[in-house]
N, C-alpha and C positions, 0 to 999 in steps of 0.2 A: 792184542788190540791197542794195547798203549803205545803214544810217540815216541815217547822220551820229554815231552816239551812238558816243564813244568807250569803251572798255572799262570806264574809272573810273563811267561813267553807264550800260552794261548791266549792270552786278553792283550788284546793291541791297545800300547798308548797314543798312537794316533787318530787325533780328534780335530773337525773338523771350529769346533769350539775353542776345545784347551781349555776352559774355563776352570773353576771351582767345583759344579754339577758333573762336569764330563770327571773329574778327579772320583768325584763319589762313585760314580757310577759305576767305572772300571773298580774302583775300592769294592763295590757290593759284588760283583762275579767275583774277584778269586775270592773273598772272602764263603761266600754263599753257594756256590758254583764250581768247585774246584773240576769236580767230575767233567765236567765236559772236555777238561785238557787231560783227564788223567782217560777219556777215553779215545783219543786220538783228533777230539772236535778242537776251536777254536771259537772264540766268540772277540769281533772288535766293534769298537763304538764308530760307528760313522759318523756320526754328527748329535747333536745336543743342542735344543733351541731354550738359550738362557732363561729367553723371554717368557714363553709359552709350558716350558718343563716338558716339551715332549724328546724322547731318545729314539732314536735310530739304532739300531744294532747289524751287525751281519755275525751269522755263525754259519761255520766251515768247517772243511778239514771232513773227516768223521759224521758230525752233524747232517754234514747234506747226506739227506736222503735216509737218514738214520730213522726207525721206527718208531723211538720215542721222544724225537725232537719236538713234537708236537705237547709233547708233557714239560719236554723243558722249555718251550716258548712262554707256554700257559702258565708255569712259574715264575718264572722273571716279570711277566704282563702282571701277576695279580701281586705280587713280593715289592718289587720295585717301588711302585708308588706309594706303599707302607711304609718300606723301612730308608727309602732315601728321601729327604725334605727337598721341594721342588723338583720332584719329576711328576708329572700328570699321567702320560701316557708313553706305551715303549710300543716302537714298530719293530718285529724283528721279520729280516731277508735271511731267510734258508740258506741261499745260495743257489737249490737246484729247480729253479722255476718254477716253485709250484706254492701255494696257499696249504699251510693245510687245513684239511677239513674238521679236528678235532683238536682241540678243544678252540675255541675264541668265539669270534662274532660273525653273524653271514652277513650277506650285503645290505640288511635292511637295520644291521647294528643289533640285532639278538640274539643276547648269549646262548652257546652250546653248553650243555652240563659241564659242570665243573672237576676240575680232577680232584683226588682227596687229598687237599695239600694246601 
C-alpha cells in the first residue's frame, strides 16, 4: 500500500498564500501526519486566509475514498487549531465528491461525536 513518496513529497508546497501560516501548516502534517504519505494518500494546502486563520486543505492519492479518511479529517480539524497559532478553522476536500458523514458538523453546524483522539 505504500507510494514510495516520502512525507516531504505527500504534503504540497504549493500555496495559494505562501505566507508564514501556510509554512506552519504544511510544517504541522509531516510533522503530525506522516501516515498519510506513508499510506499512499497526499494531503496539499490549497490556500490559507492570513487574515481570517482559516485553511483549505486537499487530500488525495489513497485518501480518496479511503475508509478512515474521515478520522483523519477530524484530526487535523480538531489538532490544527491547537497546536498551530492562527489557524481558526481547516476545510478539508477529499477529492472524491463526497462530505463525509463521520465525524464533523451537519448542516445546521452540530457536531457528530467525536473520534477518541
Amino acid at each position: 500500500m505504500h507510494s514510495g513518496a516520502s512525507p516531504d513529497e505527500a504534503i504540497s508546497d504549493e500555496t495559494e498564500a505562501g505566507g508564514e501560516l501556510a509554512e506552519a501548516v504544511e510544517s504541522f502534517l509531516m510533522r503530525n501526519f506522516p501516515q498519510i504519505a506513508m499510506h499512499g494518500g497526499s494531503a496539499a494546502v490549497e490556500s490559507v486566509d492570513e487574515e481570517t486563520g482559516e485553511v483549505w486543505l486537499q487530500l488525495g492519492g489513497a485518501c480518496s475514498g479511503c475508509g478512515i479518511s474521515p478520522m483523519t479529517i477530524q484530526a487535523i480539524q480538531a489538532r490544527m487549531p491547537v497546536d498551530v497559532p492562527g489557524v481558526t478553522e481547516v476545510h478539508v476536500d477529499t477529492g472524491f465528491g463526497a462530505t463525509p458523514s463521520f465525524p464533523g458538523r451537519d448542516g445546521d453546524g452540530e457536531r457528530f461525536p467525536d473520534a477518541p483522539f
